[in-house]
PDB file of N, CA, C and O in Angstrom:
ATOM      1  N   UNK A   1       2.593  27.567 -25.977  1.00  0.00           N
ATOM      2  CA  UNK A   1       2.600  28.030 -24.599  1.00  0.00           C
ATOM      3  C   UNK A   1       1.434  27.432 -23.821  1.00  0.00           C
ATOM      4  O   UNK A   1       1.634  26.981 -22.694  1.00  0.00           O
ATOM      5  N   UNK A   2       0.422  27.415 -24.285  1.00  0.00           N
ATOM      6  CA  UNK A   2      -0.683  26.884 -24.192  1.00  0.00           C
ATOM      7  C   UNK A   2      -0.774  25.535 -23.420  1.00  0.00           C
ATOM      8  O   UNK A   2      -1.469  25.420 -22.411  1.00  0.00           O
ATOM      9  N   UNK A   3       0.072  24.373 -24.022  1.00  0.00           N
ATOM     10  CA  UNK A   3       0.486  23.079 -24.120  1.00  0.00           C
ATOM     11  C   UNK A   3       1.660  22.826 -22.858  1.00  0.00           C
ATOM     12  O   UNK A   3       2.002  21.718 -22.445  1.00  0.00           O
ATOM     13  N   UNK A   4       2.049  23.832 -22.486  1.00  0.00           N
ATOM     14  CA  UNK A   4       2.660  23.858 -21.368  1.00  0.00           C
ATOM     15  C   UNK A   4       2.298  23.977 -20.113  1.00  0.00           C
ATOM     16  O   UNK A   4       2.870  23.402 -19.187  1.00  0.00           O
ATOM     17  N   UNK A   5       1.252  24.785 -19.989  1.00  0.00           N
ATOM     18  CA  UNK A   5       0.349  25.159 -19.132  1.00  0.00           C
ATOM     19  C   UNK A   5      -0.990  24.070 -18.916  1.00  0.00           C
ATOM     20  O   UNK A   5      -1.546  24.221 -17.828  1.00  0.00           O
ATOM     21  N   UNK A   6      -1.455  23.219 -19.624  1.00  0.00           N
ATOM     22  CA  UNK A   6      -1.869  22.258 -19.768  1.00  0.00           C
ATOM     23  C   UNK A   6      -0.910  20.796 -19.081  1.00  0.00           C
ATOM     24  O   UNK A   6      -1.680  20.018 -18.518  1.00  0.00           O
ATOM     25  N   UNK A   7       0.515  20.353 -19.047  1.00  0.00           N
ATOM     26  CA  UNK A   7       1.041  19.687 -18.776  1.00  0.00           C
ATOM     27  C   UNK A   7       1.860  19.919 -16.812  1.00  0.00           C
ATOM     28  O   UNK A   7       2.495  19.286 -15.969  1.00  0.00           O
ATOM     29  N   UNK A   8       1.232  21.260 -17.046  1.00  0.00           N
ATOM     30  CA  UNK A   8       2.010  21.507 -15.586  1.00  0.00           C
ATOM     31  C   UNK A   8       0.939  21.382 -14.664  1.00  0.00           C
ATOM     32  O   UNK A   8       1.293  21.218 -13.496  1.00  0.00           O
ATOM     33  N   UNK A   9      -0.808  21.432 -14.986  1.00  0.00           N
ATOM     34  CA  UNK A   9      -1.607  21.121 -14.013  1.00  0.00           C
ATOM     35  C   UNK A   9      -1.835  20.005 -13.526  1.00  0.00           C
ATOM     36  O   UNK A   9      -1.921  19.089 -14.345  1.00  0.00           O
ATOM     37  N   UNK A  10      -1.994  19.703 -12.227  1.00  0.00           N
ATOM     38  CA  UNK A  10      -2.084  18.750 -12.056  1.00  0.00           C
ATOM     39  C   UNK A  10      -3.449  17.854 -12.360  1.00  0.00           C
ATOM     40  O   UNK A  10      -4.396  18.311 -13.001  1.00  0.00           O
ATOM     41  N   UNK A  11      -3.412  16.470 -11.792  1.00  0.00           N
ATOM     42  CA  UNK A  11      -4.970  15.875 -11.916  1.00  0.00           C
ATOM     43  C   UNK A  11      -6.160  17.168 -11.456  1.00  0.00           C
ATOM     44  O   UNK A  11      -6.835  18.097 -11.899  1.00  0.00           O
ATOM     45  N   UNK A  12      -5.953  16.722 -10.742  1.00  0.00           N
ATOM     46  CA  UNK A  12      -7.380  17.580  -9.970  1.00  0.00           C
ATOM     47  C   UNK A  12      -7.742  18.537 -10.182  1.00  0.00           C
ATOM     48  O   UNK A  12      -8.858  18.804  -9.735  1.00  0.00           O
ATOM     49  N   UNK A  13      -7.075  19.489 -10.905  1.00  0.00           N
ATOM     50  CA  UNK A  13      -7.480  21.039 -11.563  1.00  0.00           C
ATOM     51  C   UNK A  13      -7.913  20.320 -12.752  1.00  0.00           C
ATOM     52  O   UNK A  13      -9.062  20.550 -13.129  1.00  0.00           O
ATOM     53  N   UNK A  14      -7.131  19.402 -13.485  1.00  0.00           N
ATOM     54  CA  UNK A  14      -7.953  19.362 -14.981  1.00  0.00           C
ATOM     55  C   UNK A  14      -9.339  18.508 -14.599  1.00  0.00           C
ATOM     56  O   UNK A  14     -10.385  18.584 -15.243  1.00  0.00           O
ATOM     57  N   UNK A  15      -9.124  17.675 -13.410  1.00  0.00           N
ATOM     58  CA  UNK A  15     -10.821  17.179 -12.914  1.00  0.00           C
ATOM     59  C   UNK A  15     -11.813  18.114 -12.876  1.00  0.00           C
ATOM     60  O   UNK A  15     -12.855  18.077 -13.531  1.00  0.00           O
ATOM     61  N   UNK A  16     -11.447  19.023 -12.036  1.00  0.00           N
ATOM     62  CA  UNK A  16     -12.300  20.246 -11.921  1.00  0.00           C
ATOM     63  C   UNK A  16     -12.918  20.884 -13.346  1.00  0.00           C
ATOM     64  O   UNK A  16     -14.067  20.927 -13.785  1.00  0.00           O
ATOM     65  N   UNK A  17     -11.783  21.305 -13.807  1.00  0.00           N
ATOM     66  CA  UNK A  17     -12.108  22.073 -14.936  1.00  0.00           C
ATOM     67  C   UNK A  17     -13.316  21.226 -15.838  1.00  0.00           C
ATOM     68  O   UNK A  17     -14.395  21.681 -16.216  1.00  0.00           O
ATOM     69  N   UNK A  18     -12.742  19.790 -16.058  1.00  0.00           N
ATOM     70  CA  UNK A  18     -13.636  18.983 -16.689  1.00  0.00           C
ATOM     71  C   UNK A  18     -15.047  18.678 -16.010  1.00  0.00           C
ATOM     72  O   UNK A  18     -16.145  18.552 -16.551  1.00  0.00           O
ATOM     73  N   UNK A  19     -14.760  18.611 -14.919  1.00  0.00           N
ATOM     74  CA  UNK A  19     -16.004  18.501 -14.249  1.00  0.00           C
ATOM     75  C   UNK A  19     -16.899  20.026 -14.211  1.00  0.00           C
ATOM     76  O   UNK A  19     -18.092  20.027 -13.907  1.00  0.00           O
ATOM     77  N   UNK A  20     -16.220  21.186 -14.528  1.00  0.00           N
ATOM     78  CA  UNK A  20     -17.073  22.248 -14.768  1.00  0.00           C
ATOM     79  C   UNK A  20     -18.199  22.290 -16.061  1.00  0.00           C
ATOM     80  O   UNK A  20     -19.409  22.431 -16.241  1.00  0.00           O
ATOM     81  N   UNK A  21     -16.756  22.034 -16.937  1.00  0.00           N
ATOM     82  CA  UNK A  21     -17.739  22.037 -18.223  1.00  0.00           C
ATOM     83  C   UNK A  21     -18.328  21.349 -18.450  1.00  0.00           C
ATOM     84  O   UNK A  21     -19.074  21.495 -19.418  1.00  0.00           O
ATOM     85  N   UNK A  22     -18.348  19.685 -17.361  1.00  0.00           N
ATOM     86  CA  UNK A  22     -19.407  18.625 -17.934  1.00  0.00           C
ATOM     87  C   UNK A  22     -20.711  19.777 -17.639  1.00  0.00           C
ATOM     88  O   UNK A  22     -21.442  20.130 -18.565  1.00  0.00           O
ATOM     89  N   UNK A  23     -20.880  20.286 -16.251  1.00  0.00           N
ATOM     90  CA  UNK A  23     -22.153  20.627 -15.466  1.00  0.00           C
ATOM     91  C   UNK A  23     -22.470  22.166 -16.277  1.00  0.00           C
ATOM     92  O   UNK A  23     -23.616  22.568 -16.074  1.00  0.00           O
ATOM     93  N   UNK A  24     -21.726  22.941 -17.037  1.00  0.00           N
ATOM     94  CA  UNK A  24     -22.208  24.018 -17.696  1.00  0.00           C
ATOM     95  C   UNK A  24     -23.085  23.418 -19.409  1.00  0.00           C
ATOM     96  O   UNK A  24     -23.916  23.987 -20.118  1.00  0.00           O
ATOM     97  N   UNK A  25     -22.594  22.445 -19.500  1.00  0.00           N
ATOM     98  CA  UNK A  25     -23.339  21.605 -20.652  1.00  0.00           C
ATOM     99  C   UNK A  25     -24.675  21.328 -20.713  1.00  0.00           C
ATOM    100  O   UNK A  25     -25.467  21.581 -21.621  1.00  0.00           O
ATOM    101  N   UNK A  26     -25.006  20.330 -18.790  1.00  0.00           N
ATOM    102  CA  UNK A  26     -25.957  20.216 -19.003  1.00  0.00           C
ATOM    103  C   UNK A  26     -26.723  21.259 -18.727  1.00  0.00           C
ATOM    104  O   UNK A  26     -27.943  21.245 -18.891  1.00  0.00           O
ATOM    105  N   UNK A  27     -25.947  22.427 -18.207  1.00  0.00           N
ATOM    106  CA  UNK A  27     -27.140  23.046 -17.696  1.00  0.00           C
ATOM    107  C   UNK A  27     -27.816  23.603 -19.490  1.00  0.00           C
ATOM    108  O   UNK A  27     -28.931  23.604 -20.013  1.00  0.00           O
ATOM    109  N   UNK A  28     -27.004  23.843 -19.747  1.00  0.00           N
ATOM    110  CA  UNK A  28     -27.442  24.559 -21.426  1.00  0.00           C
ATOM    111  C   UNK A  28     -28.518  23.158 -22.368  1.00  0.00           C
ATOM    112  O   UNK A  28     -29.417  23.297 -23.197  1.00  0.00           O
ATOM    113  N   UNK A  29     -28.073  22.240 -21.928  1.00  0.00           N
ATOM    114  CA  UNK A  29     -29.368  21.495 -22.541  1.00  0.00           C
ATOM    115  C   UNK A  29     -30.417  20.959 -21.498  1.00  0.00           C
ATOM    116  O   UNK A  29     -31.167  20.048 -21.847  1.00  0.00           O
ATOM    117  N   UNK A  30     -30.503  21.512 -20.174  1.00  0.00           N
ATOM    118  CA  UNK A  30     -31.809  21.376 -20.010  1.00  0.00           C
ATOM    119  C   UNK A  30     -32.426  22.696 -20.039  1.00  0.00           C
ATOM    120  O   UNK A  30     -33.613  22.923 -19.806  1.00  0.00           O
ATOM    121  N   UNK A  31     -31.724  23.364 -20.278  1.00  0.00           N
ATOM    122  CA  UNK A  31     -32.551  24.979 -20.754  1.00  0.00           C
ATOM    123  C   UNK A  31     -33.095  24.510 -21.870  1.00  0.00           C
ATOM    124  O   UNK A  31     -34.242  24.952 -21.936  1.00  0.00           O
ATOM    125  N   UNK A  32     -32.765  23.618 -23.070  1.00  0.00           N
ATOM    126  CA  UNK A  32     -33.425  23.314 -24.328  1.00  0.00           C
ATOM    127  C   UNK A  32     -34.476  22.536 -24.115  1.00  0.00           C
ATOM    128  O   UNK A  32     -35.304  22.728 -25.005  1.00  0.00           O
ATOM    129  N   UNK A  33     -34.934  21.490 -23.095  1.00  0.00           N
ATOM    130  CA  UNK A  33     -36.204  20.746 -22.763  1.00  0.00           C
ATOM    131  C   UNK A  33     -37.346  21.645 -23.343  1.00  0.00           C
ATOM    132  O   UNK A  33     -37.401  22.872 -23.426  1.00  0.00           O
ATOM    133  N   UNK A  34     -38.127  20.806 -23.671  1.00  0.00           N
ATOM    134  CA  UNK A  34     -39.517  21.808 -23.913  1.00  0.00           C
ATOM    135  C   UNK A  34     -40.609  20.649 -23.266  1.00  0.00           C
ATOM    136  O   UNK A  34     -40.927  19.533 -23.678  1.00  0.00           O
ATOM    137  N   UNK A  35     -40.935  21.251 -22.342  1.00  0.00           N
ATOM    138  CA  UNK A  35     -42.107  20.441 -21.368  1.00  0.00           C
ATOM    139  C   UNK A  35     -43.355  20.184 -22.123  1.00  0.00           C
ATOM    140  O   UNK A  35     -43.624  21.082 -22.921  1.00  0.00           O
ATOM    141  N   UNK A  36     -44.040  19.369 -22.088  1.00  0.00           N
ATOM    142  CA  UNK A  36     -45.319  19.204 -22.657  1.00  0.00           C
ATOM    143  C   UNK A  36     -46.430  20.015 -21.566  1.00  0.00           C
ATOM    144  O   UNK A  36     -46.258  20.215 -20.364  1.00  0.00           O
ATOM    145  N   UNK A  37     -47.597  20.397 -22.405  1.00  0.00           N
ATOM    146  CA  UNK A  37     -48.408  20.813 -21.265  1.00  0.00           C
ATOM    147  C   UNK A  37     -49.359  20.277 -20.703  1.00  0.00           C
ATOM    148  O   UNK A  37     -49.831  19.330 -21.333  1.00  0.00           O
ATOM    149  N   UNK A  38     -50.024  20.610 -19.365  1.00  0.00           N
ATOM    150  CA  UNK A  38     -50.765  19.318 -18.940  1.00  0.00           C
ATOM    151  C   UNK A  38     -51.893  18.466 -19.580  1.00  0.00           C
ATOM    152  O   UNK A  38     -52.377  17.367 -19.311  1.00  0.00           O
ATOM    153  N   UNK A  39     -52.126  19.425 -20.557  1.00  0.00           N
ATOM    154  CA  UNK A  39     -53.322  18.507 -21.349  1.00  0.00           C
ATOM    155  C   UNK A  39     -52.666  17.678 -22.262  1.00  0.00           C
ATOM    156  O   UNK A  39     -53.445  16.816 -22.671  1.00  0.00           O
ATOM    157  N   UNK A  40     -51.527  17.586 -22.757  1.00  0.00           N
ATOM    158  CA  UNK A  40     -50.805  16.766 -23.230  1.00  0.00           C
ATOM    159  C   UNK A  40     -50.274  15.528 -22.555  1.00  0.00           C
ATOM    160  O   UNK A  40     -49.955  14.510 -23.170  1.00  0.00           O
ATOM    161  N   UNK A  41     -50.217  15.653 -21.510  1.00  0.00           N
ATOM    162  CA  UNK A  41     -49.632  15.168 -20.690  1.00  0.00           C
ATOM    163  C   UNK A  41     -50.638  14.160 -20.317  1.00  0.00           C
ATOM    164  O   UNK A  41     -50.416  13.014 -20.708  1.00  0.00           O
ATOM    165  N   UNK A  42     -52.013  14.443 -19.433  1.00  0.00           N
ATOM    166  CA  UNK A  42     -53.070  14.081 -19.687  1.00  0.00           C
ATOM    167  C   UNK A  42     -53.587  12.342 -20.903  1.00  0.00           C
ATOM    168  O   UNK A  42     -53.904  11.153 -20.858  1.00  0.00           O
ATOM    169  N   UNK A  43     -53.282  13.642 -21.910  1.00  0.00           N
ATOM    170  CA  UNK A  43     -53.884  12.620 -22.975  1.00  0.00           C
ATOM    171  C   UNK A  43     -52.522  11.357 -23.045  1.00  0.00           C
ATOM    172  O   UNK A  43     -52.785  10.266 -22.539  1.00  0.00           O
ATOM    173  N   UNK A  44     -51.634  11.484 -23.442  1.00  0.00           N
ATOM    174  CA  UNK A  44     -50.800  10.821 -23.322  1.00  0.00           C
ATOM    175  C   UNK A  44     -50.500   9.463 -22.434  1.00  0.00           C
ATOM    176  O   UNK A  44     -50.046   8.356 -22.724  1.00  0.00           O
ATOM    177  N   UNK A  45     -51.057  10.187 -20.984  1.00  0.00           N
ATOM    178  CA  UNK A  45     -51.342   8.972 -20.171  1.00  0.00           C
ATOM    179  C   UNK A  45     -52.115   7.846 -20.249  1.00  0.00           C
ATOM    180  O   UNK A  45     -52.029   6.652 -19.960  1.00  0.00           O
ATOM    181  N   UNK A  46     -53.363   9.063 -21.021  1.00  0.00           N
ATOM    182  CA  UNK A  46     -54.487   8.203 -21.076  1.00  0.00           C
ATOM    183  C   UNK A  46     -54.269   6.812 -22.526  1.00  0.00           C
ATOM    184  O   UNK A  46     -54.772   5.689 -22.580  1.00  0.00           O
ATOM    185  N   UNK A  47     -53.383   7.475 -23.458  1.00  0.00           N
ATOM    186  CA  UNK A  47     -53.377   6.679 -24.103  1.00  0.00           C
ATOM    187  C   UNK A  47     -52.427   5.573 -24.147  1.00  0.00           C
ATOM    188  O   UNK A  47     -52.453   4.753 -25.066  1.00  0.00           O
ATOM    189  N   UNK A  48     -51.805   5.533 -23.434  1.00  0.00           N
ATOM    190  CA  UNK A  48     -50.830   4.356 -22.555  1.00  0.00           C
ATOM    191  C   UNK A  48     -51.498   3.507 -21.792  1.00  0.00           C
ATOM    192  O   UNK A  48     -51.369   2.283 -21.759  1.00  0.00           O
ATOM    193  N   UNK A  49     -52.264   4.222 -21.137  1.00  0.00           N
ATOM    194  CA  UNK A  49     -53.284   3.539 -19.813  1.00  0.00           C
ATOM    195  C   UNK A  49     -53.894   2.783 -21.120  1.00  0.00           C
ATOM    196  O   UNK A  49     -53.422   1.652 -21.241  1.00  0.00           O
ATOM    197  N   UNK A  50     -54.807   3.133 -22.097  1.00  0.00           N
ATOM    198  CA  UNK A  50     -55.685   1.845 -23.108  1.00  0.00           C
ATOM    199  C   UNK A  50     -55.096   1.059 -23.721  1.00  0.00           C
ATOM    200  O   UNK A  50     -55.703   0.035 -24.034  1.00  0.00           O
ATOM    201  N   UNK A  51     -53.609   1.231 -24.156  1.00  0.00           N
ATOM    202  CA  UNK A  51     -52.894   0.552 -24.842  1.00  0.00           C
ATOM    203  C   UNK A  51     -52.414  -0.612 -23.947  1.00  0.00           C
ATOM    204  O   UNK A  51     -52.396  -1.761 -24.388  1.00  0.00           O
ATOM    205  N   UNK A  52     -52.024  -0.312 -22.682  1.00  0.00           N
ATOM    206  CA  UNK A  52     -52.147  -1.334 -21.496  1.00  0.00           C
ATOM    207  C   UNK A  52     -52.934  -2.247 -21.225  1.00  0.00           C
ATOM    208  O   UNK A  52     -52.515  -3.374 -20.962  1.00  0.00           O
ATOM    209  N   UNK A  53     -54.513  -1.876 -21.238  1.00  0.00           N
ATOM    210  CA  UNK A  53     -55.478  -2.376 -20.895  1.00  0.00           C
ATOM    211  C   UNK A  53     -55.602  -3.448 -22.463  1.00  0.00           C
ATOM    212  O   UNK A  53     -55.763  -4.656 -22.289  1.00  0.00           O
ATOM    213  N   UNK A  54     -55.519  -2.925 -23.837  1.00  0.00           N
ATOM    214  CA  UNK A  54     -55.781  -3.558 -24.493  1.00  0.00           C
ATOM    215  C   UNK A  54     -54.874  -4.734 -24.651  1.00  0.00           C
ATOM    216  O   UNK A  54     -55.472  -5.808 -24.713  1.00  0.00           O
ATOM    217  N   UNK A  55     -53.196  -4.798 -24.752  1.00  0.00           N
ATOM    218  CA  UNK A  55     -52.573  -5.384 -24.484  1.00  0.00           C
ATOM    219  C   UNK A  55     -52.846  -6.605 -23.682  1.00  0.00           C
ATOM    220  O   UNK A  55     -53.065  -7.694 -24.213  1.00  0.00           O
ATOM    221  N   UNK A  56     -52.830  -6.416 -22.424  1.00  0.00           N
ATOM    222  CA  UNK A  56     -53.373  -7.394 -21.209  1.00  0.00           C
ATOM    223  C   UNK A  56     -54.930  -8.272 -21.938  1.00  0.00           C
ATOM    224  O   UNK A  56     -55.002  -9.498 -22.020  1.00  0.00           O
ATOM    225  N   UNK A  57     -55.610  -7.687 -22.217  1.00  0.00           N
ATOM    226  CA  UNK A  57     -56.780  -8.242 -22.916  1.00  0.00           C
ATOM    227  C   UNK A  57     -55.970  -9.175 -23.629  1.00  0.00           C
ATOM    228  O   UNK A  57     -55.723 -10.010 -22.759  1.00  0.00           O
ATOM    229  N   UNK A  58     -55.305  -9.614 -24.857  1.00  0.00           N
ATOM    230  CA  UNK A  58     -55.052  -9.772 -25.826  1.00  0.00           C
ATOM    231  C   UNK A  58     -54.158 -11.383 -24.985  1.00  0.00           C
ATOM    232  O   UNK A  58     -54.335 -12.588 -25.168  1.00  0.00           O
ATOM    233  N   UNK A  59     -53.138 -10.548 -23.997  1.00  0.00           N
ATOM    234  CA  UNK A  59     -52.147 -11.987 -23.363  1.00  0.00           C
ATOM    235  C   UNK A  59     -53.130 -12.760 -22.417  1.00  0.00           C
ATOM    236  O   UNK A  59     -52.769 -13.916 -22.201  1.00  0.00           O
ATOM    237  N   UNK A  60     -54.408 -12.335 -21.746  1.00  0.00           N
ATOM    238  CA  UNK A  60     -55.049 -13.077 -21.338  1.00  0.00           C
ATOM    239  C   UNK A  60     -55.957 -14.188 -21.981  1.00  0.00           C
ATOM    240  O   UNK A  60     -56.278 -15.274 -21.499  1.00  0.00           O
ATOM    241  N   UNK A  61     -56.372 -13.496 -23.497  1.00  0.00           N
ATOM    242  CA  UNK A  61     -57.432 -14.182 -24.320  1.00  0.00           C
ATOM    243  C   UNK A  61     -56.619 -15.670 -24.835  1.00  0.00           C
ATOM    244  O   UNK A  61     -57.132 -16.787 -24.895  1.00  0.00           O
ATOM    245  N   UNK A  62     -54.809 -15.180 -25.268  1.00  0.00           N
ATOM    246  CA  UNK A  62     -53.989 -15.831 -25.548  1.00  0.00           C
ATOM    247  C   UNK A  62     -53.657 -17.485 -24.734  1.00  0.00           C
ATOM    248  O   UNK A  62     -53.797 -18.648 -25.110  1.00  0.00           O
ATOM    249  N   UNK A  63     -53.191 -16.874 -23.539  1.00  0.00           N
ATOM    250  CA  UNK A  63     -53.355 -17.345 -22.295  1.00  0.00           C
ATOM    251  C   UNK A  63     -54.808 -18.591 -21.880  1.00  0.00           C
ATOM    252  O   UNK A  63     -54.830 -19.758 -21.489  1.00  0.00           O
ATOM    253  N   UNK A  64     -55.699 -17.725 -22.170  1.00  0.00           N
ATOM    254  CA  UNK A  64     -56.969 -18.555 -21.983  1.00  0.00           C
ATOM    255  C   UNK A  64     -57.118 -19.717 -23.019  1.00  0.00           C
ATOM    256  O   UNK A  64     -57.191 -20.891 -22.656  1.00  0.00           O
ATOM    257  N   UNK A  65     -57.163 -19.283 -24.472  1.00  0.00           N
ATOM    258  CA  UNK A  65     -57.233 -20.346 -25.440  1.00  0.00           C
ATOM    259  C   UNK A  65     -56.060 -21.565 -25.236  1.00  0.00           C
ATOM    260  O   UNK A  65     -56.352 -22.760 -25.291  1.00  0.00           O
ATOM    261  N   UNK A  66     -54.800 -21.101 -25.011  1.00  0.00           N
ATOM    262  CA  UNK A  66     -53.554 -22.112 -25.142  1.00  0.00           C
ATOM    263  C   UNK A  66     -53.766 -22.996 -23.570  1.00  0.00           C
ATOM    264  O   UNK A  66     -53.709 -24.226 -23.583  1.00  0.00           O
ATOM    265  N   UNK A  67     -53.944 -22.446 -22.621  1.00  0.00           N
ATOM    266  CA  UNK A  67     -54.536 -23.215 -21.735  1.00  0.00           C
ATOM    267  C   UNK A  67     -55.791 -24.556 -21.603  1.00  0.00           C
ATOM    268  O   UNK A  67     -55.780 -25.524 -20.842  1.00  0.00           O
ATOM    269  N   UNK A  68     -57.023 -24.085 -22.866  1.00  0.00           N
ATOM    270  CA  UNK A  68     -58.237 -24.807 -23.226  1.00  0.00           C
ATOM    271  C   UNK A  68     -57.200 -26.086 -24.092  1.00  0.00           C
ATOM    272  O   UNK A  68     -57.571 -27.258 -24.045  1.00  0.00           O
ATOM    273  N   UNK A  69     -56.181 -25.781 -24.691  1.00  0.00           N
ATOM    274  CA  UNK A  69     -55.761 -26.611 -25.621  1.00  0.00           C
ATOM    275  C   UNK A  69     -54.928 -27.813 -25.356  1.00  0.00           C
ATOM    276  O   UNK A  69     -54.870 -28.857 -26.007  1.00  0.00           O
ATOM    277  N   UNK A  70     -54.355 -27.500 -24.380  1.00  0.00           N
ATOM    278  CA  UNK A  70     -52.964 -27.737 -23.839  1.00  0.00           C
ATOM    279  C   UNK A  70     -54.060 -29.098 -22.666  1.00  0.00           C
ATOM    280  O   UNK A  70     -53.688 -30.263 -22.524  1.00  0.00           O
ATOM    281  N   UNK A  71     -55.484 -28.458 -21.942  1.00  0.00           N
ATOM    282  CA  UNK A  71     -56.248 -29.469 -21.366  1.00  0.00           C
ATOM    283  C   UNK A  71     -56.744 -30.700 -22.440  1.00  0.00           C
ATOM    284  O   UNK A  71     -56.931 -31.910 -22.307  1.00  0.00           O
ATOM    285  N   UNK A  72     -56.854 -29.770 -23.540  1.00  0.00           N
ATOM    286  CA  UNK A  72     -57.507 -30.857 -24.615  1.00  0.00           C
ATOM    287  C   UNK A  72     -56.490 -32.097 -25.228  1.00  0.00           C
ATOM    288  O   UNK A  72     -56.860 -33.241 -25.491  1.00  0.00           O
ATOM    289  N   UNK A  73     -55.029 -31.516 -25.391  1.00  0.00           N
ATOM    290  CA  UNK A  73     -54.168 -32.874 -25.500  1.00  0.00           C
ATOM    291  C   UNK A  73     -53.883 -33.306 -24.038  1.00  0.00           C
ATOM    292  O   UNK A  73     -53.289 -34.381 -24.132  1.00  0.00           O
ATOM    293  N   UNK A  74     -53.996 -33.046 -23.003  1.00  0.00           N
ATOM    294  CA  UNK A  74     -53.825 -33.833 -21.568  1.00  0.00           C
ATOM    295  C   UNK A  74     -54.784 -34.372 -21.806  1.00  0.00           C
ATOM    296  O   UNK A  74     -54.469 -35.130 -22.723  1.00  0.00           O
ATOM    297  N   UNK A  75     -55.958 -34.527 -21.562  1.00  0.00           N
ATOM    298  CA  UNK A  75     -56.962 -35.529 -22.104  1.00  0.00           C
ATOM    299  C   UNK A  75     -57.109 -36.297 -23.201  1.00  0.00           C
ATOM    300  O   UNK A  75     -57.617 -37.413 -23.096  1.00  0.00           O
ATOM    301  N   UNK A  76     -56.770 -35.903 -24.166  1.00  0.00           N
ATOM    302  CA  UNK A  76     -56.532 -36.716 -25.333  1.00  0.00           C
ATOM    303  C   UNK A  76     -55.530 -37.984 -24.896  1.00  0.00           C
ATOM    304  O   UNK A  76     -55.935 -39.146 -24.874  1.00  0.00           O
ATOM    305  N   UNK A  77     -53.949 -37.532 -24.499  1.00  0.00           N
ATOM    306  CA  UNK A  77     -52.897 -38.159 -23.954  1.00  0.00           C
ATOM    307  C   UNK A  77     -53.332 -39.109 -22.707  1.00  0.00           C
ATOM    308  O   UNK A  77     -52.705 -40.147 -22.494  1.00  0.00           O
ATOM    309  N   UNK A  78     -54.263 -38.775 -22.013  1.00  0.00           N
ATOM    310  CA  UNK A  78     -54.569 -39.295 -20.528  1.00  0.00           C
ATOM    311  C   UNK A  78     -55.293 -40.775 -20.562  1.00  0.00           C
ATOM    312  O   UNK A  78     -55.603 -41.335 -19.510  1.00  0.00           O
TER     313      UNK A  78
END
């Protein structure tokens, strides 16, 4: 009976319907989020922010040497 009642709705009610339960879903998993707190949050930044900074250090030093080298066979070649 079930299966009948299912075949007689049209699009747009089963849109709806589907589109209900997409939005009752999420609401139930962002009730599950668990926020960090600001001192977490905090540190976290901070340790992105050094990992950044060290990074950049590292492609510049890179950068700098392959540049010294790259002059040294242009001159060599020249």
């Amino acid at each position: 009976m079930a299966e009948n009642v299912k075949k007689t709705e049209n699009g747009f009610v089963r849109f709806f319907k589907r589109a209900a339960k997409f939005f009752r879903d999420c609401k139930g998993e962002v009730k599950k989020i668990v926020w960090p707190t600001p001192k977490a949050t905090f540190k976290n930044t901070g340790v992105v922010l050094v990992t950044i900074i060290v990074v950049a250090l590292f492609v510049f030093l890179l950068d700098t040497v392959f540049m010294n080298l790259l002059g040294l066979v242009m001159d060599v070649a020249g």
